[in-house]
N, C-alpha and C positions, 0 to 999 in steps of 0.2 A: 497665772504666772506669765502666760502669752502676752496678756493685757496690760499688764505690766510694764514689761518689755518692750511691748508696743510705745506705752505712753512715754517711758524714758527715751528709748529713740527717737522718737516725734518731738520729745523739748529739749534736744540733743541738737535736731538737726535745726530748730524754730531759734534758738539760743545761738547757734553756731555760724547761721545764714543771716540774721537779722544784726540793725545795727543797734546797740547799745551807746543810749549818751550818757551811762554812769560809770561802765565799767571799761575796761580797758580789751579790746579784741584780744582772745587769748595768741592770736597770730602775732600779734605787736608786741604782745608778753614776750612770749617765747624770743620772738625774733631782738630784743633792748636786753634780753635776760640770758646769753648763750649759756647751756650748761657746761662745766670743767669735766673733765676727767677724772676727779676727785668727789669722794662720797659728800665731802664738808662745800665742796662746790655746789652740788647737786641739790642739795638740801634745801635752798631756800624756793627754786623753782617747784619742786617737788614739795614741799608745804604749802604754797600759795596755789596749785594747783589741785592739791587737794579738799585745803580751805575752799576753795571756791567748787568743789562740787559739794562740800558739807551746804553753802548758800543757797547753791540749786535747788540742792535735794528737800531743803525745810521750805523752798520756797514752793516746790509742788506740793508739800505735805501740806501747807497752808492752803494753798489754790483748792486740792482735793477735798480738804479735811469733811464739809458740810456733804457734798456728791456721793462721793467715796471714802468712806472712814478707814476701813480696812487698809485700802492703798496709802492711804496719807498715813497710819500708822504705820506699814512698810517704808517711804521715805521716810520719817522722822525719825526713824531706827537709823538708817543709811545715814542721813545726814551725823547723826550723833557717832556713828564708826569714822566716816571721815573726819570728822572732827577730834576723835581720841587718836585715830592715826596723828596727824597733823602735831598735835600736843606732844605724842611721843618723840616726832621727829623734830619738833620744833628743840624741847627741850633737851636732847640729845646733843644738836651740834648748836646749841647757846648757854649760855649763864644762867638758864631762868630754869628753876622748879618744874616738876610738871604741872604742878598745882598751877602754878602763873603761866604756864603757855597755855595748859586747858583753858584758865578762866578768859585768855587773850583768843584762843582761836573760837571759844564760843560768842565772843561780841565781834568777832571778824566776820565772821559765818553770819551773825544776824544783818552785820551790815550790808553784807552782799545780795543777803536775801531780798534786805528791802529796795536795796537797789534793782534788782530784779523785779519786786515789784511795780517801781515807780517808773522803770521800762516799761513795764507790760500794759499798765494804765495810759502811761504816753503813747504808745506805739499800735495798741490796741484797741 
């Protein structure tokens, strides 16, 4: 579990220090995206924020999967919770199903992911 732990903080800080030419710096997010004071405010930040750790998270499961199975099983799991979070909250404060936020936040997730991939091959 240390090990774990370990590896998620290492591409916590590698993701967070590093420049991304796909994705947008969560600091610019945040900062273009203020949250309200209101739950129906908060929502879309708080989706997209979670969304994108579901991306992370499939994108170490994929990095790990051949090395470390077991851990790439643990994110893939992770990824897939954020991702049904995401869906709940998506579909809560919009019009859409959760059936159609899940099927939309799992090809947002993938998107990110690859975008994380096509960083890591750029940049690495």
């Amino acid at each position: 579990m240390k090990k774990l732990l370990g590896i998620v903080v290492l591409g916590l800080l590698i993701t967070s220090t590093s420049s991304s030419n796909e994705l947008i710096p969560l600091k610019k997010y945040l900062d273009d995206h203020p949250v309200s004071d209101t739950a129906a405010g908060e929502a879309p930040t708080v989706i997209y924020m979670t969304i994108r750790c579901s991306g992370l998270y499939a994108f170490y499961a994929v990095t790990m999967k051949e090395k470390n199975p077991e851990a790439a099983a643990k994110f893939h799991d992770l990824a897939g919770e954020f991702s049904y979070t995401a869906a709940k909250l998506d579909s809560q404060f919009s019009d859409r199903s959760f059936d159609e936020s899940q099927k939309n936040m799992i090809e947002v997730a993938m998107k990110i992911m690859r975008s994380y991939q096509k960083d890591g091959k750029d940049n690495w």
